[in-house]
Residue frames as a rotation matrix with the C-alpha (Angstrom) as fourth column:
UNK 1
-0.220 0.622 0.751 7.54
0.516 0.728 -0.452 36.74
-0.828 0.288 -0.481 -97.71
UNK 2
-0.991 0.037 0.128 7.06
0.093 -0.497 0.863 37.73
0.095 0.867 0.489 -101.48
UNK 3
-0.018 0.891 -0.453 3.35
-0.617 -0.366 -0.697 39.15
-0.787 0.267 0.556 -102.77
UNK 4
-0.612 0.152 -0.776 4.07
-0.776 0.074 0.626 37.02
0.153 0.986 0.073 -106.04
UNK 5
-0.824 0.403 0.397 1.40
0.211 0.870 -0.446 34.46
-0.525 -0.284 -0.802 -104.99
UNK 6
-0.872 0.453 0.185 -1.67
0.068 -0.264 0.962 33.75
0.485 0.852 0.199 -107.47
UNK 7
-0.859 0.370 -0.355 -4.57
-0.054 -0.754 -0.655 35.79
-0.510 -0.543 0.668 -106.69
UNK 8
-0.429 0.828 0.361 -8.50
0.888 0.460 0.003 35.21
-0.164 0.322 -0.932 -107.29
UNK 9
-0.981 0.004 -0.196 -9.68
0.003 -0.999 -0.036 38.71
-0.196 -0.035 0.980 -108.19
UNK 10
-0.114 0.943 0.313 -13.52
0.990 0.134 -0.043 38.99
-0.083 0.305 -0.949 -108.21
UNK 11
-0.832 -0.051 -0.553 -14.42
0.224 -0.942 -0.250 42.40
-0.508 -0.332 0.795 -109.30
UNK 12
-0.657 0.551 0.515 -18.08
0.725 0.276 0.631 43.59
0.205 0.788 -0.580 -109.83
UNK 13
-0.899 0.396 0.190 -21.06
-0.438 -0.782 -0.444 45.16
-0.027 -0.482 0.876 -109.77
UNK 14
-0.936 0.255 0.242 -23.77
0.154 0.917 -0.369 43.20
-0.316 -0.308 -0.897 -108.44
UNK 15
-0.267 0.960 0.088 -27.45
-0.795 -0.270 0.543 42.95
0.545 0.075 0.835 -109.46
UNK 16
-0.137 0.686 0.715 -30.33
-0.873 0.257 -0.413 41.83
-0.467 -0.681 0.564 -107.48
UNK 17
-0.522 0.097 -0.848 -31.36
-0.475 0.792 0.383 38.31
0.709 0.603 -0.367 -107.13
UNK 18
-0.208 0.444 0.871 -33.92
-0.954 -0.288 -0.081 37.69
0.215 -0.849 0.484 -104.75
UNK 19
0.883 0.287 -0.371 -35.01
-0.305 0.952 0.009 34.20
0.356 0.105 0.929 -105.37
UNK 20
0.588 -0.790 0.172 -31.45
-0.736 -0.435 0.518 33.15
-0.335 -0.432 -0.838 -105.07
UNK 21
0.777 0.609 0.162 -31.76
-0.128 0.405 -0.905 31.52
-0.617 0.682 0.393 -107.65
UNK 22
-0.180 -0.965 -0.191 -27.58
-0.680 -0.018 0.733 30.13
-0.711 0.262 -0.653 -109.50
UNK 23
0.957 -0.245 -0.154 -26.31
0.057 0.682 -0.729 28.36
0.284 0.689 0.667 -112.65
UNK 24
0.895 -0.445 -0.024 -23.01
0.231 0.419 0.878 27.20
-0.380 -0.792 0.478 -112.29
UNK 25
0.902 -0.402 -0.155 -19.99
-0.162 0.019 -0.987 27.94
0.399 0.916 -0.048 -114.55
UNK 26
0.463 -0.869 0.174 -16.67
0.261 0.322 0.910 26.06
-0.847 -0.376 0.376 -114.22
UNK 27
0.709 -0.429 -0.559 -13.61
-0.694 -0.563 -0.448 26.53
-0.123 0.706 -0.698 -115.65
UNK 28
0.854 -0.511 0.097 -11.60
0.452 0.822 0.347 23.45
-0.257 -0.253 0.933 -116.06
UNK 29
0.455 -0.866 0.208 -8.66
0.546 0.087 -0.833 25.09
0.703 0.492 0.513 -117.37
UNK 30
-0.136 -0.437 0.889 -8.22
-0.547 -0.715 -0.435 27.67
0.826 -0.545 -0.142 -114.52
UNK 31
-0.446 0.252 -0.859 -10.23
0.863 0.376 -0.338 24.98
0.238 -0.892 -0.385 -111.43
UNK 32
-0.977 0.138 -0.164 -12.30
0.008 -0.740 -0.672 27.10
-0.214 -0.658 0.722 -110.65
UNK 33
-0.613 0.777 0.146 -16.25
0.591 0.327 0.738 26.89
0.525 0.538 -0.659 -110.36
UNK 34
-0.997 0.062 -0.048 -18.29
-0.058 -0.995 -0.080 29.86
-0.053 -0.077 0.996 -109.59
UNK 35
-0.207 0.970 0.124 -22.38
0.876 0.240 -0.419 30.12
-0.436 0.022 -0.900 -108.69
UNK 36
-0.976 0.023 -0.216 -23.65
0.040 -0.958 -0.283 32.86
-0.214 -0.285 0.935 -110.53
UNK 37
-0.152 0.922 -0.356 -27.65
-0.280 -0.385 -0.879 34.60
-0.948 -0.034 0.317 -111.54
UNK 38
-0.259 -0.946 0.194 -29.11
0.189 0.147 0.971 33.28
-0.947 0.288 0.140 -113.81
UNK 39
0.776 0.536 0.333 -29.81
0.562 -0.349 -0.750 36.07
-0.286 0.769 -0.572 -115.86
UNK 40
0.333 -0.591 -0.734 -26.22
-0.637 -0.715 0.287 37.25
-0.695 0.372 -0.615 -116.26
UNK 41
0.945 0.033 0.325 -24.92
0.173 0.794 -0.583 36.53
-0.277 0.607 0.745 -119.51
UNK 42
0.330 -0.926 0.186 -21.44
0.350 0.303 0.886 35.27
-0.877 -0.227 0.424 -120.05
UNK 43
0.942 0.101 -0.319 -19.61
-0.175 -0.665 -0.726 37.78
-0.286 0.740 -0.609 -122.71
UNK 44
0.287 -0.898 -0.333 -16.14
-0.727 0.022 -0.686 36.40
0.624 0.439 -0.647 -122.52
UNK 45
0.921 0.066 0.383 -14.88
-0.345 0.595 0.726 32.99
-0.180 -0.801 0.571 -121.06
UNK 46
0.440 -0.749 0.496 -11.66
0.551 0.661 0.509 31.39
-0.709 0.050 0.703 -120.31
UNK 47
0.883 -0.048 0.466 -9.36
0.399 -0.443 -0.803 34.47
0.245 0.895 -0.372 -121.98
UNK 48
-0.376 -0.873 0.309 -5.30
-0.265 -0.218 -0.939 35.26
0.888 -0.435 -0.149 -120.99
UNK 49
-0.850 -0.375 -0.371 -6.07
0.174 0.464 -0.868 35.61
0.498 -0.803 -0.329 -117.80
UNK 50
-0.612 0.617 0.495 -9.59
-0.752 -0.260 -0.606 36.06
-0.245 -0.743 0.623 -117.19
UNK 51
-0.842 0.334 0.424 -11.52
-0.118 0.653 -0.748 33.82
-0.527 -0.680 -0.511 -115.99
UNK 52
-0.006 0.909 0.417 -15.14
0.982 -0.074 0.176 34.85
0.191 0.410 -0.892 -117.03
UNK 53
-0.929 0.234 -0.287 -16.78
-0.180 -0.963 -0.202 38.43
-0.324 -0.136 0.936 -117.74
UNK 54
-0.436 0.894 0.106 -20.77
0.893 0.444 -0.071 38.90
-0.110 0.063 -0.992 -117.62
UNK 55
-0.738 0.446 0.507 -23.11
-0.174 -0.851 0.495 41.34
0.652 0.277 0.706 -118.51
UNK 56
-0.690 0.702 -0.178 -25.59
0.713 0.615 -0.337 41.99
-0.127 -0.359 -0.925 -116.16
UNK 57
-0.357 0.845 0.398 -28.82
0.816 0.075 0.573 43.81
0.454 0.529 -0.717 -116.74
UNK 58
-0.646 -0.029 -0.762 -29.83
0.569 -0.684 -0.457 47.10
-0.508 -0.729 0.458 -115.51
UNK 59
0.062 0.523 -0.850 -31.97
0.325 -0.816 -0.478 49.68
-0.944 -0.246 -0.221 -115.59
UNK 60
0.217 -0.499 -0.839 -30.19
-0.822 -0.557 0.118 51.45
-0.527 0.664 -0.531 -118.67
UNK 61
0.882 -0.164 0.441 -29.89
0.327 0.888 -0.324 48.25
-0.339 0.430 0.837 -121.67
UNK 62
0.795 -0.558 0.238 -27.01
0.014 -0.376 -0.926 50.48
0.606 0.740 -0.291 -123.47
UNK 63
-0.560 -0.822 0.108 -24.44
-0.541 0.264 -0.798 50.20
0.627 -0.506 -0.592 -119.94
UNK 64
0.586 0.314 -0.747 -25.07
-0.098 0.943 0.319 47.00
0.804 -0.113 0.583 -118.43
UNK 65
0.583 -0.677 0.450 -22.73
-0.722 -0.177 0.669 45.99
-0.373 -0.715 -0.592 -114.99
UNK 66
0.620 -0.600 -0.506 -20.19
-0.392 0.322 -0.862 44.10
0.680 0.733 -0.035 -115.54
UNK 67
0.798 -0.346 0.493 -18.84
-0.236 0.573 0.785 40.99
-0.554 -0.743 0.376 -113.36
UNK 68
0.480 -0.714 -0.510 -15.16
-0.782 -0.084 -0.618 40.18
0.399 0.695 -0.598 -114.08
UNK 69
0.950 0.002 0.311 -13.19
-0.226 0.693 0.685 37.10
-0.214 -0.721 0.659 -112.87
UNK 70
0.659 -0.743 -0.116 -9.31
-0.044 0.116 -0.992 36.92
0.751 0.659 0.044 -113.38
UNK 71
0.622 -0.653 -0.432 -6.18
0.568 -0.004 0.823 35.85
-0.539 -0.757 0.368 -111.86
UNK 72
0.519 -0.638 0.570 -3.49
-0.219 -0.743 -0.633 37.96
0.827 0.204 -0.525 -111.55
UNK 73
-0.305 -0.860 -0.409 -0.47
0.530 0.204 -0.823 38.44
0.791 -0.468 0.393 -108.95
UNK 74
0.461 -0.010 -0.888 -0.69
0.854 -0.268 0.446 39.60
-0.242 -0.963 -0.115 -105.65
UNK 75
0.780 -0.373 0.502 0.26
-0.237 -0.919 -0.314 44.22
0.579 0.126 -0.806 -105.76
UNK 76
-0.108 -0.989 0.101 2.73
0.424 -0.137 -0.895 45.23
0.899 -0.054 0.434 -104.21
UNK 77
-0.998 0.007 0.060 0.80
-0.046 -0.729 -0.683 47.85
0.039 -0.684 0.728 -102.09
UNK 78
-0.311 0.950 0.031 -2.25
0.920 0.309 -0.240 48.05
-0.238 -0.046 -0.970 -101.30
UNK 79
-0.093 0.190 -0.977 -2.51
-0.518 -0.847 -0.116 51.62
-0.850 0.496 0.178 -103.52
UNK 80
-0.904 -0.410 -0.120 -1.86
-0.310 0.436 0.845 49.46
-0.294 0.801 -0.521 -106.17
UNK 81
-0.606 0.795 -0.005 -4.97
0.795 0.606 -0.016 47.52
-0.010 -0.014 -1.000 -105.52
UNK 82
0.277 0.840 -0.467 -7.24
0.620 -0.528 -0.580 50.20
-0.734 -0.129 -0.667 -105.13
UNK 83
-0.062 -0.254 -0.965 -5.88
-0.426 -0.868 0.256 51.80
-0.902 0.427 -0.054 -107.97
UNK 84
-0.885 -0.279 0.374 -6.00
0.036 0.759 0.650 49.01
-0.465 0.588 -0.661 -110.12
């Protein structure tokens, strides 16, 4: 069985949201619709192959976290991935 299969990749770093409180953001061109907080704000949308990137708030205003969404292929290895 091959690895070349397309791959949701959510990589982040979460901030707090007690309320649990979502806004929605779709992507018709990719299909893909996503709850997030909403106090993160959307810094890049629908770009090659990502999806969405957010800024979220923190502590520090000058390094913010940073949610990423993008598809990509399936590694080879799982070093890959964790190296990625």
């Amino acid at each position: 069985m091959s690895n070349w299969l397309p791959v949701l990749t959510l990589l982040s770093t979460l901030g707090a949201n007690p309320a649990g409180e979502t806004v929605e953001f779709r992507s018709d061109r990719y299909g893909v619709t996503l709850a997030l907080p909403p106090d993160w704000s959307i810094a890049q949308r629908e770009r090659d192959d990502r999806i969405l990137v957010a800024l979220i708030a923190g502590p520090d205003a000058q390094r913010p976290g940073v949610f990423a969404c993008e598809l990509a292929l399936a590694p080879e290895s799982l070093d890959e991935w964790r190296t990625r």
